[in-house]
N, C-alpha and C positions, 0 to 999 in steps of 0.2 A: 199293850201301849201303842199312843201313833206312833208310827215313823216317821217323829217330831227331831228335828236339830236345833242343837243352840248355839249360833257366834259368837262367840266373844273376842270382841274388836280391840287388840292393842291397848293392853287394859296392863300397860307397861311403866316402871319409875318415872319415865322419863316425861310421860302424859299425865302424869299427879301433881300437883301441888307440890314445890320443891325441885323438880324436875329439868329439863332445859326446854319444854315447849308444854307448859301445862295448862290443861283445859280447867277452868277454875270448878273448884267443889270434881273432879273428876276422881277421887278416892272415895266421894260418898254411896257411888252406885254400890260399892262392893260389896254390900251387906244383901241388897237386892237380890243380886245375881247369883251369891251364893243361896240362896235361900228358894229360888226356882229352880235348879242346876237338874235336882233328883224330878224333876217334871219331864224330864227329855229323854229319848232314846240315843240319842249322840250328843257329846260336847265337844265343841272346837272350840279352841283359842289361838286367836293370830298372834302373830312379834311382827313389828318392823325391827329388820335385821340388817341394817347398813354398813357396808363398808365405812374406811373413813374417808374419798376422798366420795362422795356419795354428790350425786348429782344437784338434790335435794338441797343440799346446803348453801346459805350463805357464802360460808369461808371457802367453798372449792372454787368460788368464781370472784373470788376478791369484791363480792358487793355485800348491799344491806341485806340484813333480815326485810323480807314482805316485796321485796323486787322480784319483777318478773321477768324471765330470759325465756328465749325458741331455743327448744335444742332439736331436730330432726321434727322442725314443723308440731312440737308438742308444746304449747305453754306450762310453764314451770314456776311456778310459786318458790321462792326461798325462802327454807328456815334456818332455825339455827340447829345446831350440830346435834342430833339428836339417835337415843335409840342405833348407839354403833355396837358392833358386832362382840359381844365378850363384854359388855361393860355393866355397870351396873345399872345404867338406866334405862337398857332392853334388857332388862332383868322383869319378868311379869311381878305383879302388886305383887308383897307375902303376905297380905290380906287374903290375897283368892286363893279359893278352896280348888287347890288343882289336881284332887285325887280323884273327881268326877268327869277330868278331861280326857278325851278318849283317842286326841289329836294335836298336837300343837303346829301351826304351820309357820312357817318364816317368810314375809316377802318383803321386799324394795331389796334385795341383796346383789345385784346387777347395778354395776358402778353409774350405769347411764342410763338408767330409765326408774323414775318415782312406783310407786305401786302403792295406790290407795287403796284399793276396793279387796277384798281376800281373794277374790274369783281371776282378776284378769289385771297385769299391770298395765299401765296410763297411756301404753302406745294401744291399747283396747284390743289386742289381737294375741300377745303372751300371755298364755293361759296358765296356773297355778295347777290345778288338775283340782282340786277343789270340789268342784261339780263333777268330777268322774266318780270319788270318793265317795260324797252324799249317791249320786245315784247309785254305785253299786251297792248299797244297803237300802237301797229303795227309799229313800226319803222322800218326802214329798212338800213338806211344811218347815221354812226353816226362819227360825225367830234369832232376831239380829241385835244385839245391844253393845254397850260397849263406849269407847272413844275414838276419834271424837264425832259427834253427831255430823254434821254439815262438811265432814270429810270422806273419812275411811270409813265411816259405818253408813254412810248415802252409798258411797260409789259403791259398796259392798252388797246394801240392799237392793239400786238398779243393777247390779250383775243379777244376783238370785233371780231377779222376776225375771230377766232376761233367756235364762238358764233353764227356764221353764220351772223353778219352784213356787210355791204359791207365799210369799214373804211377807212379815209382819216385821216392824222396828218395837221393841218397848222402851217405849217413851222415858218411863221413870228409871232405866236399865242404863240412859246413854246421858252423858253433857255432849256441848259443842261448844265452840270458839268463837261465833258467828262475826267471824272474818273472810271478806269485810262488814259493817253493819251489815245487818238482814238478814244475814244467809240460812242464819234458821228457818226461816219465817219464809225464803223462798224454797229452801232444800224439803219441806215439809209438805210445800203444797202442791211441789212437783212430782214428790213419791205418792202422797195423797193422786194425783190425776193418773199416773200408768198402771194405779191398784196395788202398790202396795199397802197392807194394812197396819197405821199407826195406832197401837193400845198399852195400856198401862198391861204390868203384869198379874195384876190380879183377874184377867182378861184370857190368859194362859188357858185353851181349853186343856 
C-alpha cells in the first residue's frame, strides 16, 4: 500500500447542522469519508479543543460574532462559543467510523492563540508536531477532507504542501462556510496555484 494519509478536519457536533458554528450539509460528507478510510495507510482526525475563555470567541471579548480584533499583531475572526473542551459539540460526528483512526489530534487548546490548520497554529510558527508524526512513517501523500473547506481544511492543506507533503483536498470529502462571500471560490484557486491537488474521491489512487 502507499504511504498514503488521510485528514480528517474537525468533523466535530459542533461543525454539523445543529451545532453552534455549522457548516451547512457539513454531516453529509460522512458517509464519503467513511467509505474511503480503508484506502489509506494512516488515519488522522483533528478536534478543535478550546478552552472556555478561548480567544476565538465572540463572548471572551464582549463583541459580535464575525468582528475582527489584533491580538499579538494576528488577525482574529470571531465566532461563536464553539467546540469547548469536554463538551458535547467537540464531541467528533457518531456517524464517523473512528475504528479506522489511527490518531486523533486536539488543537486551538492555548487560551490566546486560534489554530486553523492541524500542522501549525495561526501565530504560523507553533507547531502541532503533526508533520514529525506523518514523516516518521514515511508518508509522503496526504489527502485532506473534512470541515470546514475555506478554513481549517485550507490552512491545513497550505501547511502539508508547505511540509513538503505532496497534498490533495477531496472536494466531495469537505463543505465550507464561504465567509465572507467568495471564499470558496478564492481558497480554491489559491491551493489550485502553490499545487495542491483538488479531486473528488473516486480520484483516490
Amino acid at each position: 500500500m502507499n504511504q498514503n494519509a488521510l485528514i480528517i478536519i474537525d468533523l466535530q457536533n459542533d461543525f454539523c447542522p445543529g451545532g453552534a458554528l455549522p457548516v451547512p450539509e457539513g454531516d453529509e460528507i460522512i458517509s464519503v469519508i467513511n467509505k474511503i478510510m480503508n484506502r489509506f495507510y494512516k488515519v488522522v482526525a483533528t478536534q478543535d479543543w478550546h478552552p472556555e475563555n478561548h480567544i476565538s470567541f465572540a463572548s471572551t471579548h464582549k463583541k459580535n460574532v464575525g468582528d475582527v480584533v489584533e491580538i499579538n499583531g494576528i488577525k482574529q475572526i470571531l465566532w461563536p462559543k464553539h467546540c469547548v473542551q469536554g463538551s458535547y459539540g467537540a464531541q467528533l460526528h457518531k456517524e464517523l467510523d473512528i475504528r479506522k483512526v489511527d490518531l486523533i489530534l486536539r488543537k486551538g487548546t492555548n487560551p490566546n492563540i486560534d489554530s486553523y490548520s492541524a500542522f501549525l497554529e495561526n501565530d504560523k510558527k507553533t507547531q502541532t508536531g503533526l508533520h514529525y508524526w506523518l514523516k516518521g512513517l514515511k508518508i509522503k501523500k496526504v489527502y485532506i477532507c473534512g470541515l470546514a473547506l475555506d478554513y481549517c481544511v485550507y490552512y491545513s492543506a497550505c501547511d502539508a504542501k508547505k511540509f513538503g507533503f505532496e497534498t490533495y483536498v477531496l472536494l466531495d470529502a469537505t463543505k465550507g462556510v464561504d465567509v465572507p462571500k467568495g471564499n470558496i471560490e478564492k481558497v480554491l484557486k489559491h491551493m489550485r496555484s502553490i499545487g495542491i491537488k483538488i479531486i473528488n474521491s473516486n480520484k483516490i489512487k
